[in-house]
N, CA, C and O atoms as CSV, one atom per row, in Angstrom:
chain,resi,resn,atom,element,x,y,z
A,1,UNK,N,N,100.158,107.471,88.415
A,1,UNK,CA,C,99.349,106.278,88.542
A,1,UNK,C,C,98.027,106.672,89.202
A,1,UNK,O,O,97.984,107.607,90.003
A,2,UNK,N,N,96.932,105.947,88.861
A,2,UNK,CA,C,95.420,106.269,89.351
A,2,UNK,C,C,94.398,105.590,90.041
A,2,UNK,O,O,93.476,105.300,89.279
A,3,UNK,N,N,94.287,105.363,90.776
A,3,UNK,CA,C,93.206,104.254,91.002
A,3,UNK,C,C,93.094,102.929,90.689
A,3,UNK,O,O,93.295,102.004,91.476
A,4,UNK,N,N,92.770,102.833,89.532
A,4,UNK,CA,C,92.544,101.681,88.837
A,4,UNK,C,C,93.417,101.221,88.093
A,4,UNK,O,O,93.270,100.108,87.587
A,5,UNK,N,N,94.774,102.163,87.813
A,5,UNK,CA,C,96.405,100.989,87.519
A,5,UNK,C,C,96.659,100.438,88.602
A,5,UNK,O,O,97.148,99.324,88.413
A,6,UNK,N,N,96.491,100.859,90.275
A,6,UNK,CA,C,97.230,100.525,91.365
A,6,UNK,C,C,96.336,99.498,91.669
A,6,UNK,O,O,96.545,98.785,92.650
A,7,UNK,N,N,95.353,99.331,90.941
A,7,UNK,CA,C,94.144,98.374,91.503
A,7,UNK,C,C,94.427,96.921,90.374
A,7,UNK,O,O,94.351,95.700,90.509
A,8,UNK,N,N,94.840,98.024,89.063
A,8,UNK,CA,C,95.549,96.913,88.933
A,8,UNK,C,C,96.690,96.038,89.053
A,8,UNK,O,O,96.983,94.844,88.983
A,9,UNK,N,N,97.116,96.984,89.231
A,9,UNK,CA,C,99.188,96.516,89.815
A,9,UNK,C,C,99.507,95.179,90.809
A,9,UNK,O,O,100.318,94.263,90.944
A,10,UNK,N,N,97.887,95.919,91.591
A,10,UNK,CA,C,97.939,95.349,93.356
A,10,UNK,C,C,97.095,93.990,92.970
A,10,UNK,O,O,97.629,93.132,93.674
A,11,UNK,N,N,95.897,93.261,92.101
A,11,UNK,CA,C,95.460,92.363,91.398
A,11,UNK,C,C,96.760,91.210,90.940
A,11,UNK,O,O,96.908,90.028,91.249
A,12,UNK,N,N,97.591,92.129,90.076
A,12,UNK,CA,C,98.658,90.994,89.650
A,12,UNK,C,C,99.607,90.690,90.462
A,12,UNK,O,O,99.834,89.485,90.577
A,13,UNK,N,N,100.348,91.541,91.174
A,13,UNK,CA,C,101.153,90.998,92.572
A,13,UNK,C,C,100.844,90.080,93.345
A,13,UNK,O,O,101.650,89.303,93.855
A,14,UNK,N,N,99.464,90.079,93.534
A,14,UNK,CA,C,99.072,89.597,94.569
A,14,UNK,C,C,97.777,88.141,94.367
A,14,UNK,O,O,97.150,87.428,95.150
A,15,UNK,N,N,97.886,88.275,92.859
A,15,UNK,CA,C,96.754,87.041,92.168
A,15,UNK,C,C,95.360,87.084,92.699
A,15,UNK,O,O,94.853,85.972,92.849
A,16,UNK,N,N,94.668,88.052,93.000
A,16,UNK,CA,C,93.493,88.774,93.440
A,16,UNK,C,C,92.707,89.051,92.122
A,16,UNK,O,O,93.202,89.507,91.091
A,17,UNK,N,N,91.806,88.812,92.258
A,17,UNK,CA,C,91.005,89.737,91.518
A,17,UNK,C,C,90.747,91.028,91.424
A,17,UNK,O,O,90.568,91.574,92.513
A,18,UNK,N,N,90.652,91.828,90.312
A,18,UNK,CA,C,90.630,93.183,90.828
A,18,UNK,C,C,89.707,93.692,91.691
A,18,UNK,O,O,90.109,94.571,92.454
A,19,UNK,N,N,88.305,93.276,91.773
A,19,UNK,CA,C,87.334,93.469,92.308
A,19,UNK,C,C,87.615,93.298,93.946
A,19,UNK,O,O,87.266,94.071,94.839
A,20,UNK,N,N,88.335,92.075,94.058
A,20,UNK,CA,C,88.794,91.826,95.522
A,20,UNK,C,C,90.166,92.905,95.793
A,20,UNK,O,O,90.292,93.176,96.987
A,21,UNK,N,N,90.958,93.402,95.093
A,21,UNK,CA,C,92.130,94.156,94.935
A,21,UNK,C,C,91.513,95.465,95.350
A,21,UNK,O,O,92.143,96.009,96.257
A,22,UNK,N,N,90.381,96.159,94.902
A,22,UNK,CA,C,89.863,97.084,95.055
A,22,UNK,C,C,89.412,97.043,96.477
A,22,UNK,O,O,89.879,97.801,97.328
A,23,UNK,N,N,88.453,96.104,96.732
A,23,UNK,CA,C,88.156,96.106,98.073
A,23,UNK,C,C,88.914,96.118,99.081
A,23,UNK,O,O,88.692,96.871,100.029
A,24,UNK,N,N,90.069,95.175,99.040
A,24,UNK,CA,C,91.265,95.618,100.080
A,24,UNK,C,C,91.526,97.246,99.786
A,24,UNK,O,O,91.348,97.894,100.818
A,25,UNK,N,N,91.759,97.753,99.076
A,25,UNK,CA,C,92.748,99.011,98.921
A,25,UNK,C,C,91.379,100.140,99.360
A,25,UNK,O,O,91.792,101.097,100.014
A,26,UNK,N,N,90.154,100.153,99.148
A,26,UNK,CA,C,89.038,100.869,99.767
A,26,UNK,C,C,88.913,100.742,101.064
A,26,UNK,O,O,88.739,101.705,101.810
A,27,UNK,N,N,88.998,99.430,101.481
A,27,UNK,CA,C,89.297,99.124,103.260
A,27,UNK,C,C,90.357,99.935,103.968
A,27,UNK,O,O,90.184,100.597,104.991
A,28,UNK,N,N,91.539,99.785,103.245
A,28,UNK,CA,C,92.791,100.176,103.659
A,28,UNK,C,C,92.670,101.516,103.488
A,28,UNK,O,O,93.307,101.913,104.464
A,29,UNK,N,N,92.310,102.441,102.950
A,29,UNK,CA,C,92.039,103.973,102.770
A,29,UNK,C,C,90.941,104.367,103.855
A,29,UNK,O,O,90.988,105.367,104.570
A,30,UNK,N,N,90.116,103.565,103.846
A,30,UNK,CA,C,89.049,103.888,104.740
A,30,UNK,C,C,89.735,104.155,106.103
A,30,UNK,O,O,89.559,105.193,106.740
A,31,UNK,N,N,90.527,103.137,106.496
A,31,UNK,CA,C,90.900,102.855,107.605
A,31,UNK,C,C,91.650,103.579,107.932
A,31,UNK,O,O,91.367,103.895,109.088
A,32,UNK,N,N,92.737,104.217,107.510
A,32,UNK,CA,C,93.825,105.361,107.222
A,32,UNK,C,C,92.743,106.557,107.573
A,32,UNK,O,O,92.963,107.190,108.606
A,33,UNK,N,N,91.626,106.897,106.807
A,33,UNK,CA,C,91.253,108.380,106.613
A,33,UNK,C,C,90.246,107.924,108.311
A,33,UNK,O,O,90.911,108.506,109.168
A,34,UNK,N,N,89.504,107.474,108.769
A,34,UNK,CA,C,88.522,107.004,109.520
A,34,UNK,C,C,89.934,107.466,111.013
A,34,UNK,O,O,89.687,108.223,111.952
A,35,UNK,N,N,91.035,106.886,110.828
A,35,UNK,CA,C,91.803,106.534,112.057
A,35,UNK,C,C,92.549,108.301,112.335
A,35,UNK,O,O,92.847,108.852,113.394
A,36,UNK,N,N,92.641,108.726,111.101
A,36,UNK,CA,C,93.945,109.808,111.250
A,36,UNK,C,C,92.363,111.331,111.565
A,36,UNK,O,O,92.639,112.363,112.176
A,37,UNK,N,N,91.171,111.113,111.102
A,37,UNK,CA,C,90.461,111.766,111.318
A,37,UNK,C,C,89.930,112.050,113.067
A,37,UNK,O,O,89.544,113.139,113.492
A,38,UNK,N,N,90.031,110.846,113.831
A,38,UNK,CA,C,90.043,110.667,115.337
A,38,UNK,C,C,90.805,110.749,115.738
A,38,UNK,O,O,90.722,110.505,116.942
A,39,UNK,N,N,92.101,111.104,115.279
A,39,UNK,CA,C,93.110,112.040,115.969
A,39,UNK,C,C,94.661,111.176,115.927
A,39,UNK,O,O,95.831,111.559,115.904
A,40,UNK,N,N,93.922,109.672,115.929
A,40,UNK,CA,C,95.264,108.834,115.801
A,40,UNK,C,C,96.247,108.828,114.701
A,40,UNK,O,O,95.767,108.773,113.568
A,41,UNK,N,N,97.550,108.876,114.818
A,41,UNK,CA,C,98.507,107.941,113.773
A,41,UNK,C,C,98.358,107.041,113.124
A,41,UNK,O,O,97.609,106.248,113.695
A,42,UNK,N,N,98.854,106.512,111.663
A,42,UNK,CA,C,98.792,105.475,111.534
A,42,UNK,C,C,100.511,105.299,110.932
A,42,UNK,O,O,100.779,106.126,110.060
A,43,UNK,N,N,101.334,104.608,111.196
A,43,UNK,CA,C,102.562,104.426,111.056
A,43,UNK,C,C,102.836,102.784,110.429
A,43,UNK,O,O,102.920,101.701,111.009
A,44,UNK,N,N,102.907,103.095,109.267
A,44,UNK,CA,C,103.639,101.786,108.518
A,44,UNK,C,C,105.007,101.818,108.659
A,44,UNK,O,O,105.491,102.885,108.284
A,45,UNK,N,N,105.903,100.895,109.131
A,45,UNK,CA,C,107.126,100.742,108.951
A,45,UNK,C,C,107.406,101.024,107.843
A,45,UNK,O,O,106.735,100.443,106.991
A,46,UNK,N,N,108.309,101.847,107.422
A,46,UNK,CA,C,109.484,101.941,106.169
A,46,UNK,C,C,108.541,102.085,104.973
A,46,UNK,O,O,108.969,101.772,103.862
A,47,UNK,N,N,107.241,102.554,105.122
A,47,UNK,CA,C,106.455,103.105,104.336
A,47,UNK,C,C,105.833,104.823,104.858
A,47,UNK,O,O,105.436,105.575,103.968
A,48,UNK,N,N,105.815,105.253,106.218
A,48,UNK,CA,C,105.538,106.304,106.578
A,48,UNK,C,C,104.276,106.951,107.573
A,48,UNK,O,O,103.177,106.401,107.638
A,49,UNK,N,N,104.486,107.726,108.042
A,49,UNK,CA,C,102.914,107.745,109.328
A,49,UNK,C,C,102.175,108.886,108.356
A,49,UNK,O,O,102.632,109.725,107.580
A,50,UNK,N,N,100.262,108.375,108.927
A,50,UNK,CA,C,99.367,109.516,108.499
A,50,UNK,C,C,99.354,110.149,109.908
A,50,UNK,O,O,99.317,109.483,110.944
A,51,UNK,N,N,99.387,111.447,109.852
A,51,UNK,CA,C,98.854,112.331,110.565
A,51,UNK,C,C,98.051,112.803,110.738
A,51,UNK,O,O,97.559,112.747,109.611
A,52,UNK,N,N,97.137,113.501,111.503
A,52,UNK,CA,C,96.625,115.093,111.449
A,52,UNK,C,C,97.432,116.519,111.979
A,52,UNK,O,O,98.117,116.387,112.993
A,53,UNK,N,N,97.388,117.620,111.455
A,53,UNK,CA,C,97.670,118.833,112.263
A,53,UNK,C,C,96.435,119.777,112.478
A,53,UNK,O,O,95.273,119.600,112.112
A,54,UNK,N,N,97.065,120.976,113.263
A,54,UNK,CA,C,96.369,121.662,113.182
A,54,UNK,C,C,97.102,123.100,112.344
A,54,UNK,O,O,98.149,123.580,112.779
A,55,UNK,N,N,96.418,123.668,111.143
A,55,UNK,CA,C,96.837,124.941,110.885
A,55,UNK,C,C,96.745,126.102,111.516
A,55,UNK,O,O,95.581,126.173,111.121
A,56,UNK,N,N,96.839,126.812,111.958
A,56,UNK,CA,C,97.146,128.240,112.553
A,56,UNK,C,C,95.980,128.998,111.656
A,56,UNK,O,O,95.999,128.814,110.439
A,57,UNK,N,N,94.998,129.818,112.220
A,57,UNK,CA,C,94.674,130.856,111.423
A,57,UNK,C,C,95.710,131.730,111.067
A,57,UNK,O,O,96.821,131.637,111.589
A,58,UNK,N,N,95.352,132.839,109.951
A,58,UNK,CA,C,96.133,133.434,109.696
A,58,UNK,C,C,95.492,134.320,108.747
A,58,UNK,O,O,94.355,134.068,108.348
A,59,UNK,N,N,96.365,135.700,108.217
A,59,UNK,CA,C,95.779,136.600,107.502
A,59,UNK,C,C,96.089,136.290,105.921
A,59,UNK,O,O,97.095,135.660,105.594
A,60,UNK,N,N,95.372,136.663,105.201
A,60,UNK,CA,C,95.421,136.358,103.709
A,60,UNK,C,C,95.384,137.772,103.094
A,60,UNK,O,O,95.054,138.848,103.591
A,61,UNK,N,N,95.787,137.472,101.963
A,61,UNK,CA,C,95.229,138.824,100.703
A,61,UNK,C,C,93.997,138.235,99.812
A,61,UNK,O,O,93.896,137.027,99.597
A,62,UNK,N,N,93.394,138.861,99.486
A,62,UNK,CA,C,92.711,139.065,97.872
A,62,UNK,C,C,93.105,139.333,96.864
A,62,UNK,O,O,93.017,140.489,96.451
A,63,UNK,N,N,93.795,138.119,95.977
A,63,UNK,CA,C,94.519,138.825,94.704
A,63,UNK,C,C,94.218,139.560,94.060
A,63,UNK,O,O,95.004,140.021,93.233
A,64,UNK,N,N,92.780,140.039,94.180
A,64,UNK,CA,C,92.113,140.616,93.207
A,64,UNK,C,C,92.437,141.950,93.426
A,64,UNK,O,O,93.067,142.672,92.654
A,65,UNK,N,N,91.741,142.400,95.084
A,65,UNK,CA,C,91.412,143.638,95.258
A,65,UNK,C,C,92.585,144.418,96.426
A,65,UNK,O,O,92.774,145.576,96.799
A,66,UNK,N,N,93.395,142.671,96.824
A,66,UNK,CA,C,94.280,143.534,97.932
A,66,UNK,C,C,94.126,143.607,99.509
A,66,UNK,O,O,94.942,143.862,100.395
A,67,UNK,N,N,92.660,143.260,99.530
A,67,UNK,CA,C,91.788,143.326,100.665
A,67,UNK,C,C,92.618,142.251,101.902
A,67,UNK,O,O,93.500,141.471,101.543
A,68,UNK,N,N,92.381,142.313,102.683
A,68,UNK,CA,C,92.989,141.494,104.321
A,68,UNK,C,C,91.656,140.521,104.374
A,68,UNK,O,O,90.497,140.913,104.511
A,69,UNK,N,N,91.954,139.617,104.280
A,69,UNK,CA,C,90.704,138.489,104.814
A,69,UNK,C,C,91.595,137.338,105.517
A,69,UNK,O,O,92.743,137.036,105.193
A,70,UNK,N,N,90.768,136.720,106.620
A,70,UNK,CA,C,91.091,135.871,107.366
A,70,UNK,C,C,90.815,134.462,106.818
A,70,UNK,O,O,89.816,134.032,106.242
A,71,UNK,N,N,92.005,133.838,107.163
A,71,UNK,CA,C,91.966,132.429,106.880
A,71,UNK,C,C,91.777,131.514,108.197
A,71,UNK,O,O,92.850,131.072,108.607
A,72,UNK,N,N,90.765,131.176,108.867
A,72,UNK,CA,C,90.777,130.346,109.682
A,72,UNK,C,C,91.486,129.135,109.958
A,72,UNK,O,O,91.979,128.496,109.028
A,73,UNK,N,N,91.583,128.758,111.141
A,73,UNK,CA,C,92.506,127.287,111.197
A,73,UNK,C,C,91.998,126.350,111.132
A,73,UNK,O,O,90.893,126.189,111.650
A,74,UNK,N,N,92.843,125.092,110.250
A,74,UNK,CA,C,91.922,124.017,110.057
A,74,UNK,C,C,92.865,122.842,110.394
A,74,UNK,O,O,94.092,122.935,110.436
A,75,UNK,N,N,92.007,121.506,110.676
A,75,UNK,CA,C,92.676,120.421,110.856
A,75,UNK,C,C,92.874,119.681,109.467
A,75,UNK,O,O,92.080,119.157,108.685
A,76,UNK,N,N,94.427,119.870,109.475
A,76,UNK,CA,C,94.957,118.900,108.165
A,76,UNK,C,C,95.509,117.660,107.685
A,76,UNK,O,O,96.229,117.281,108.609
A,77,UNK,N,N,95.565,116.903,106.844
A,77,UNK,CA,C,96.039,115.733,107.402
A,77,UNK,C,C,97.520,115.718,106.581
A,77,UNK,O,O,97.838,116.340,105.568
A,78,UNK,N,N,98.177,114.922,107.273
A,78,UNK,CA,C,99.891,114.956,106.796
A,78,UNK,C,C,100.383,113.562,107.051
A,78,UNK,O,O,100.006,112.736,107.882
A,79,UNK,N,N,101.332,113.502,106.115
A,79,UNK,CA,C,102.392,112.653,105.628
A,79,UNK,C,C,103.268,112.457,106.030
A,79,UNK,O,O,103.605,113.612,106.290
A,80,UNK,N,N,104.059,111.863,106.356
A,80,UNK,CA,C,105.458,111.397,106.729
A,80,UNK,C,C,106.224,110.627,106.188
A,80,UNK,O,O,106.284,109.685,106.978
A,81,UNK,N,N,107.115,110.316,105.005
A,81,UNK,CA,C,107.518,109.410,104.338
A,81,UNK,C,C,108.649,108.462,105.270
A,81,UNK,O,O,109.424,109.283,105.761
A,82,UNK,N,N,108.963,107.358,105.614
A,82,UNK,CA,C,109.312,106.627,106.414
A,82,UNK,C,C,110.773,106.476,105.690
A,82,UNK,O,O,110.793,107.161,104.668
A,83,UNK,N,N,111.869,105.853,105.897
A,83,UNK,CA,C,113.343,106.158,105.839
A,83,UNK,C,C,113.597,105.646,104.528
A,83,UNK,O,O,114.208,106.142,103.581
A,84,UNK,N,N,112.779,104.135,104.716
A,84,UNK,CA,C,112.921,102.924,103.324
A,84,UNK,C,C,112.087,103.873,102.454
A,84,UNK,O,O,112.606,103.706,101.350
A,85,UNK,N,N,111.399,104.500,102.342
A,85,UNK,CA,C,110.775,104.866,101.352
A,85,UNK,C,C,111.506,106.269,100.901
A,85,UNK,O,O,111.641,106.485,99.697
A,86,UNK,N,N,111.811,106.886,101.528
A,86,UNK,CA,C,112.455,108.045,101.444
A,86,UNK,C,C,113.768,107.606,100.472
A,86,UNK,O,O,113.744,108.124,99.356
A,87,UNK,N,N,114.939,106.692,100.769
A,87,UNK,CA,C,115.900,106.049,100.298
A,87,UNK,C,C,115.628,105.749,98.980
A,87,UNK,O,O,116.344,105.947,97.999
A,88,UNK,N,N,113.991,105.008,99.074
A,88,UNK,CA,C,113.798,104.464,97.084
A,88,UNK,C,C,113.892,105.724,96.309
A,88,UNK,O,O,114.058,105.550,95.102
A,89,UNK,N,N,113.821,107.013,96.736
A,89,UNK,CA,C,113.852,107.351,95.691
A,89,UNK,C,C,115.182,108.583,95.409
A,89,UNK,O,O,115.203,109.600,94.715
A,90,UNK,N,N,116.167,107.964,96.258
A,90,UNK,CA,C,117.302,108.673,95.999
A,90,UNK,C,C,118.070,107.991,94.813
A,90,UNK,O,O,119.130,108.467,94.409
């Protein structure tokens, strides 16, 4: 699903317009990426928490040549699937 099925999905559930459907779901992403980027959680019940981590530097190869190059550490963001959601898809 892409964008604009969930934009539409979320339109007919909810008797929205898509235009207004969109705008909630751009808010709601915003707010997620804006919150988990300042370091906070965001934890939906029985839907799952956004995170951030931090990766570890670490050493890499060059597939090419073989060579040792460094991979620096970066802040990542992560998922947590929450119990109810985890369950739908057993």
């Amino acid at each position: 699903m892409n964008k604009a099925q969930l934009v539409d999905r979320l339109a007919r559930q909810t008797k929205m317009t898509k235009s207004q459907s969109e705008a909630v779901l751009d808010a709601t992403l915003d707010i997620i990426q804006k919150t988990v980027s300042r370091g906070d959680d965001v934890k939906i019940v029985g839907f799952g928490t956004f995170s951030s981590a931090i990766r570890k530097a670490r050493l890499g190869r060059n597939p090419k040549t073989g060579e040792a190059v460094d991979i620096p550490g970066a802040k990542v963001p992560r998922f947590k699937a929450g119990k109810e959601f985890r369950d739908r898809l057993r």
